[in-house]
BALOBA-1460 file (C-alpha; in Angstrom, 3 decimals):
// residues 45
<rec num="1" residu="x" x="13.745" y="1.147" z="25.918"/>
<rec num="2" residu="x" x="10.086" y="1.629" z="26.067"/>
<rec num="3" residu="x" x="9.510" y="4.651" z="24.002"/>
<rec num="4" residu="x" x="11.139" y="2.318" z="20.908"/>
<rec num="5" residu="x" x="7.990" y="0.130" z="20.301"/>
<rec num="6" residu="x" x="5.450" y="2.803" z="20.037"/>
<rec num="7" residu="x" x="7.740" y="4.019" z="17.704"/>
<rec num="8" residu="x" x="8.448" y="1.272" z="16.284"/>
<rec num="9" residu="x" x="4.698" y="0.191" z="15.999"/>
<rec num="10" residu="x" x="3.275" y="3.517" z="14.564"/>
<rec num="11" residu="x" x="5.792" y="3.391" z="11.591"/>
<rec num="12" residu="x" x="4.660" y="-0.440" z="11.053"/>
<rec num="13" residu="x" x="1.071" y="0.630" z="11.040"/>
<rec num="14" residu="x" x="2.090" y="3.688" z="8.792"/>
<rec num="15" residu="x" x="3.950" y="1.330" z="6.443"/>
<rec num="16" residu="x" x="1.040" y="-1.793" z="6.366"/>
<rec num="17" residu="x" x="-1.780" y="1.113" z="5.697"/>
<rec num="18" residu="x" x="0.933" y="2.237" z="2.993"/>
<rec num="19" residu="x" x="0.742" y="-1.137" z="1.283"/>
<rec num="20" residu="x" x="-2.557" y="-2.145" z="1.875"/>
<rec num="21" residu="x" x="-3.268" y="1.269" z="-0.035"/>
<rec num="22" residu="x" x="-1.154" y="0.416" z="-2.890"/>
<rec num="23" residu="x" x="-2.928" y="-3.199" z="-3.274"/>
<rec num="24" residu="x" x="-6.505" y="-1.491" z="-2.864"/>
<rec num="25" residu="x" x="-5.767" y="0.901" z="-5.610"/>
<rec num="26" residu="x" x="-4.197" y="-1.511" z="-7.979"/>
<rec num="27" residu="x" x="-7.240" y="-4.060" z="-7.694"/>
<rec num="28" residu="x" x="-9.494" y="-1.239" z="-8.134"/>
<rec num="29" residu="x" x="-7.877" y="-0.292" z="-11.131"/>
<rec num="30" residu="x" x="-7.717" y="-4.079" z="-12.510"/>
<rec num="31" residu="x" x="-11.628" y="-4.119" z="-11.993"/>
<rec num="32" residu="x" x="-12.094" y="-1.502" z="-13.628"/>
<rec num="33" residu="x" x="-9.869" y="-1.430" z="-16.845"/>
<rec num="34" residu="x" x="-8.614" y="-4.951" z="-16.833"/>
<rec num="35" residu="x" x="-5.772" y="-4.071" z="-17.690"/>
<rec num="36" residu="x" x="-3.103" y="-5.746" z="-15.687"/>
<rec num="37" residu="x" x="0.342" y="-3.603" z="-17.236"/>
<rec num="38" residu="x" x="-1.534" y="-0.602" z="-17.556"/>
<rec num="39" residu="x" x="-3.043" y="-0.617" z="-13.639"/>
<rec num="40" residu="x" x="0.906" y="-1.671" z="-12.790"/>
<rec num="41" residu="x" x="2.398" y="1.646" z="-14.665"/>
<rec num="42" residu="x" x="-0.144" y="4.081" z="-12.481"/>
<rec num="43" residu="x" x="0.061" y="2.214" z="-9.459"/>
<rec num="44" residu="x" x="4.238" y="2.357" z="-9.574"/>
<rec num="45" residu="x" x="5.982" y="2.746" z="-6.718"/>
């Protein structure tokens, strides 16, 4: 049972990073085009 939370706490890390990644990128882009459906279609999932 204790080899499932480093597991499970890498892949939550890995996933967080993930997001906070997508979020960075899509402000970025907002700042610098200001254009909010444009920043949304190259930032898609």
């Amino acid at each position: 049972m204790n080899k499932v939370y480093p597991v499970f706490i890498v892949a939550l890390i890995l996933v967080l990073g993930f997001l906070a990644f997508k979020i960075m990128s899509f402000l970025g882009c907002y700042v610098r085009i200001e254009d909010f459906d444009q920043c949304w279609k190259l930032n898609a999932w």
